[in-house]
Every structure is written in C-alpha cells, then in structure tokens.
C-alpha positions in Angstrom: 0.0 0.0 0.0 0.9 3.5 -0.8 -0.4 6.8 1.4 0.3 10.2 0.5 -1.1 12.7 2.9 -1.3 15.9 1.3 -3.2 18.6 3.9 -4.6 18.0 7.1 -7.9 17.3 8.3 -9.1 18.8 12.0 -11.8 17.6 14.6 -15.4 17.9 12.9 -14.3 18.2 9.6 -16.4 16.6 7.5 -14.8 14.2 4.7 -15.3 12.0 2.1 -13.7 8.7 1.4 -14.1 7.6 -2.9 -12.7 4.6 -3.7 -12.7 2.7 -6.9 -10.6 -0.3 -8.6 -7.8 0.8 -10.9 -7.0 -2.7 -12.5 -8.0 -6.4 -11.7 -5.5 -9.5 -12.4 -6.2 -13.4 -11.9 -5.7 -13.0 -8.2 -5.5 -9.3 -7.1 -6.8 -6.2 -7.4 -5.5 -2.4 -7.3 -7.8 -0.2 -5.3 -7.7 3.6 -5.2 -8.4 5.8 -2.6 -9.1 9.9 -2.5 -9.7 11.6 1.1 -11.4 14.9 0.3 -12.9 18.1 3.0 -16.6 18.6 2.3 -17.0 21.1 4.8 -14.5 22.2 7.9 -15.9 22.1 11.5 -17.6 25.0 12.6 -14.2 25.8 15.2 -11.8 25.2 12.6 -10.8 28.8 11.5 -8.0 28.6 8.8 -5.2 27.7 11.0 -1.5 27.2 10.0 -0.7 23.5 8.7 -2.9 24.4 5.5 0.1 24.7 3.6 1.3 21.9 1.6 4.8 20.6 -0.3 2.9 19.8 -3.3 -0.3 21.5 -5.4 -3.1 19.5 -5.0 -6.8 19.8 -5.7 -7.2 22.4 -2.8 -9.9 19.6 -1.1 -7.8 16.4 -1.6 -6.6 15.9 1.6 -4.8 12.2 0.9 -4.3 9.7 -1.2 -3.2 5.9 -1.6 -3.1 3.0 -3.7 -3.6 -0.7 -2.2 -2.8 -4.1 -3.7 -5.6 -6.2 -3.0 -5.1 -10.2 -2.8 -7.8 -12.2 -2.9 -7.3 -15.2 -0.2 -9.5 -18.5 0.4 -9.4 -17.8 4.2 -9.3 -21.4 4.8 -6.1 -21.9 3.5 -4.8 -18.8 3.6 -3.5 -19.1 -0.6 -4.2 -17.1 -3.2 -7.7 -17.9 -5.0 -9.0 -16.4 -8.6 -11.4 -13.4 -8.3 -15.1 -14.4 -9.4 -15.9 -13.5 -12.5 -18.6 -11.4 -11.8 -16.4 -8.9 -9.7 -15.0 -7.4 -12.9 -19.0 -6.1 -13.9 -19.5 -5.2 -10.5 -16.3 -2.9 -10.3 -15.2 -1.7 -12.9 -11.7 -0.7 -13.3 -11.2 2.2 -15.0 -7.3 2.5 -15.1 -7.3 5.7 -13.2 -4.7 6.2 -10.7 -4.9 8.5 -7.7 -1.1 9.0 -6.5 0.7 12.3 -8.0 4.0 11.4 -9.5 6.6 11.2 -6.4 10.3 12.1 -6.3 12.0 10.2 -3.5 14.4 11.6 -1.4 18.2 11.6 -2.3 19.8 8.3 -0.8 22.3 9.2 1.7 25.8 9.3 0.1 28.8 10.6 2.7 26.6 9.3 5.8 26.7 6.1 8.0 23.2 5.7 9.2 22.5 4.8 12.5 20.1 1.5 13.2 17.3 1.7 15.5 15.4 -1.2 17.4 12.2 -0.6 18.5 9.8 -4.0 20.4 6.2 -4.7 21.1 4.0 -7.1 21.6 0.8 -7.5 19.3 -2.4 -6.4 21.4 -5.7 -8.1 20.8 -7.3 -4.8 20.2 -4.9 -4.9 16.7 -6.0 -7.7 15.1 -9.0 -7.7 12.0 -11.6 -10.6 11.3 -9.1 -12.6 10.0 -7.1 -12.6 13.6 -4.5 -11.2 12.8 -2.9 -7.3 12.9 -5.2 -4.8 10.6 -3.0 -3.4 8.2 -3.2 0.1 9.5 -2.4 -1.0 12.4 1.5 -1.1 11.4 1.3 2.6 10.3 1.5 3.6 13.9 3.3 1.2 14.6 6.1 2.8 12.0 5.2 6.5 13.2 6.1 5.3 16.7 9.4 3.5 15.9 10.7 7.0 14.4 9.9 9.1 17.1 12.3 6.2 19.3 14.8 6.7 17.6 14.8 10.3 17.5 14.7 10.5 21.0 17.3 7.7 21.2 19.5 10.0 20.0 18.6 12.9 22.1 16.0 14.9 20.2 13.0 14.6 21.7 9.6 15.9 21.1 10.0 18.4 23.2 13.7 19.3 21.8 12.1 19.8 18.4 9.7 21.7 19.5 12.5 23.9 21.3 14.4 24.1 18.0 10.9 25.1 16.1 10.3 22.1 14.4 7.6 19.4 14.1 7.7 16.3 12.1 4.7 14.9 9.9 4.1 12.1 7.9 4.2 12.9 3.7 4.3 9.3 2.5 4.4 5.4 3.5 5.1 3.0 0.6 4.4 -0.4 2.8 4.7 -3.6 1.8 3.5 -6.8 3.8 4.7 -10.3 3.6 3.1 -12.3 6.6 0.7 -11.5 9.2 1.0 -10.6 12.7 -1.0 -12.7 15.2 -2.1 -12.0 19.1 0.4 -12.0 21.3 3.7 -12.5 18.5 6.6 -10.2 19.9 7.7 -7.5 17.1 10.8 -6.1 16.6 11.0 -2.8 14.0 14.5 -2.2 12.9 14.3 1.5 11.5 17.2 3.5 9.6 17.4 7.0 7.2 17.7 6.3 4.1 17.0 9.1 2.2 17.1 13.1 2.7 16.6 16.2 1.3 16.1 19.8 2.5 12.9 19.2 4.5 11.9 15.7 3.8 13.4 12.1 5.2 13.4 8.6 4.3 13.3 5.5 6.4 13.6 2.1 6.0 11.2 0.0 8.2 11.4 -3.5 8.5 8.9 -5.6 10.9 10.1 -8.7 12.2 8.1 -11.6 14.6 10.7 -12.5 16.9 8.7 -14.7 19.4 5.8 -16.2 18.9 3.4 -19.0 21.0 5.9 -18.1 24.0 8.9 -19.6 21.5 12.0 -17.5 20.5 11.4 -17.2 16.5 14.8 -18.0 14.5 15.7 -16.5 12.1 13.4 -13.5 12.9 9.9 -13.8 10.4 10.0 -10.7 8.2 6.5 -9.3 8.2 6.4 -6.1 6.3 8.9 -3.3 4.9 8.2 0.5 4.9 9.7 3.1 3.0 8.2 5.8 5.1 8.6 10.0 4.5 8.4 12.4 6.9 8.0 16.1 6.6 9.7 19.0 8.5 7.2 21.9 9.3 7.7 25.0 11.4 5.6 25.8 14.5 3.6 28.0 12.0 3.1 25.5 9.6 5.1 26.2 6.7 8.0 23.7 5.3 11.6 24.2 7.0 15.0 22.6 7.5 15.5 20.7 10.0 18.9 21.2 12.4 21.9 19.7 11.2 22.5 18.5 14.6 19.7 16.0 14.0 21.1 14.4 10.8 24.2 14.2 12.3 22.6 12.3 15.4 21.0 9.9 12.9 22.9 9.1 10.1 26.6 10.6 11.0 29.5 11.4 8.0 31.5 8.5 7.3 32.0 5.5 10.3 29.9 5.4 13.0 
C-alpha cells in the first residue's frame, strides 16, 4: 500500500472517502483511494498546517493506492477473483497517486540503526485474527519518534528548536501477518534526505511467537516511510543539522 497525505484534516471536519478499482488481475486487485474536505468544522478557522509541499486539488486531503489479494481464508492461498467482480467494479485505469520524487539516498553518511519492540495487542488484530494493516502505520510513526529521542531529540527538543515532524508518505509492503500476542521487533534506519523531507527504511520482524524464540526472525512487512519538517507555523523548513548528524553521521559510525 501507498499513502500520501497531502493537507490536514481537524476535529469535525467533515470528509469523504471515494474509492474505486484501478486494474483487476487473476488473483489481485488495485484499489484507489481519494480523502477529500466537504466542509471544515464549525471551530476550525484557517489555521497554519494548511500549507502543503505539493499543489493538489485544494480539497484532496490524501491519497493511496492498495494491492488487494484475494485469499480462500481457509487456507490462507491465493484464489482467482469471481468473475462477476469485474462487472461489479469496474476498473477504469485511473490512478490517484501524483508522481513522487523520492528523497536523495544518503551518500557521505553512515546511518545509524534503531530497534524498536512490542508485543501485538488483541485490540490490533481484524476478522481474520491477525494485525489490521493500519495498524502497522502507527506502529512505523512510533518506531521513528524512538529513535529520534534515542538520540537525544526529543519531542520536546524539536519543539524547542521550532520544528515538528509529519508524515508525507508510507510505501508499505506486507509479507506475513502478525498474530495476538507474536513479539515484534521494528529495525528503522534514514535512508533518504533532502532539505525538509526524510526517508526511512522500516522493516517488521516476529521474533517470538506462542511463548517460543522465533529463529531467524519472520519478516512481516517493509516501509519506505517520508516524513516532513514543518515549522511551528506550519510552513516547510529545514530541519537542524544536529539531528542528521545524530541519525545518520558522515563516514563511520
């Protein structure tokens, strides 16, 4: 799955979700999504965090793309669509992503590597019983802020230096499920940077599961995920040196 969030939506805004199929193949399915502001709360004056590192319709508020897999849940394999899904659906070949331009990969820079455990919750897991997709997203959001503090800068430091962090983009890609009660381990690391955006690689292991140790490690999922450097007022910034330096310092660690 890939998220782009483009502006921000506020308490008792009112949105609205569209969806539709982009293609359909023997087994899967690519679904689009567009998040757009019908009408802002009645206490949500303009306010600063309107601004925005791209030009979007001024209502589109996100964005994503998800690769659907249709499962036979007894056996947990891959099983052809029906054939009626197709006259149901649709497709129409329309994507909803904009183009993207990822960030620089690091070239003179040693990147730190950050560990980061949980355990899976009961309150995380779908119908199927194991962890809802979306679940990981905060799971990734949380790993970063870790290892930012890890290294010293806080939330309240960046707040200090005039900076906040949001998310821009998760590309997120999922290779086994999570189930209650596995043990998780999310190895994070920059990747990428330019002058007010980041990259990290995510990667989500199971490293104990049904009370045993878990050897090697299952590799559940992979993020490539983009933050976003705003100032207090809202408006793109650079972030300190200092914090690059803490993450990912020039030549060996």
């Amino acid at each position: 799955m890939t998220i782009e969030y483009l502006r921000p939506a506020f308490a008792d805004d009112e949105l609205e979700v569209t969806t539709w199929l982009s293609s359909l193949h023997r087994v899967r399915a690519y679904r689009e999504y567009a998040v757009r502001l019908v009408r802002r709360g009645e206490a949500n004056s303009p306010r600063p965090g309107a601004e925005t590192l791209s030009q979007p319709e001024d209502d589109l508020l996100a964005c994503a793309q998800a690769d659907w897999v249709y499962v036979n849940r007894q056996t947990g394999l891959p099983a052809r669509i029906p054939a009626v899904v197709p006259a149901l659906f649709a497709p129409n070949g329309q994507s909803t992503l904009p183009p993207h331009r990822p960030d620089p990969p690091l070239a003179d820079r040693a990147a730190r590597e950050f560990h980061s455990q949980r355990r899976v919750q009961c309150y995380e897991l779908d119908p199927m019983v194991h962890v809802n997709n979306a679940v990981y997203l905060n799971w990734l959001q949380q790993a970063v802020f870790a290892a930012c503090a890890e290294v010293g800068w806080t939330w309240p430091r960046l707040l200090a230096s005039g900076v906040v962090i949001v998310q821009r983009r998760h590309e997120v890609e999922y290779f086994r499920p999570a189930r209650r009660d596995d043990e998780i381990e999310i190895v994070s690391r920059v990747v990428g940077w330019r002058r007010v955006t980041g990259t990290w690689q995510q990667d989500v292991y199971c490293v104990r599961r049904d009370g045993q140790p878990v050897e090697p490690p299952l590799h559940l999922a992979r993020d490539y995920n983009q933050g976003a450097f705003l100032s207090l007022d809202g408006r793109p910034t650079r972030l300190p040196p200092e914090m690059i330096e803490a993450l990912a310092p020039v030549g060996d660690m």
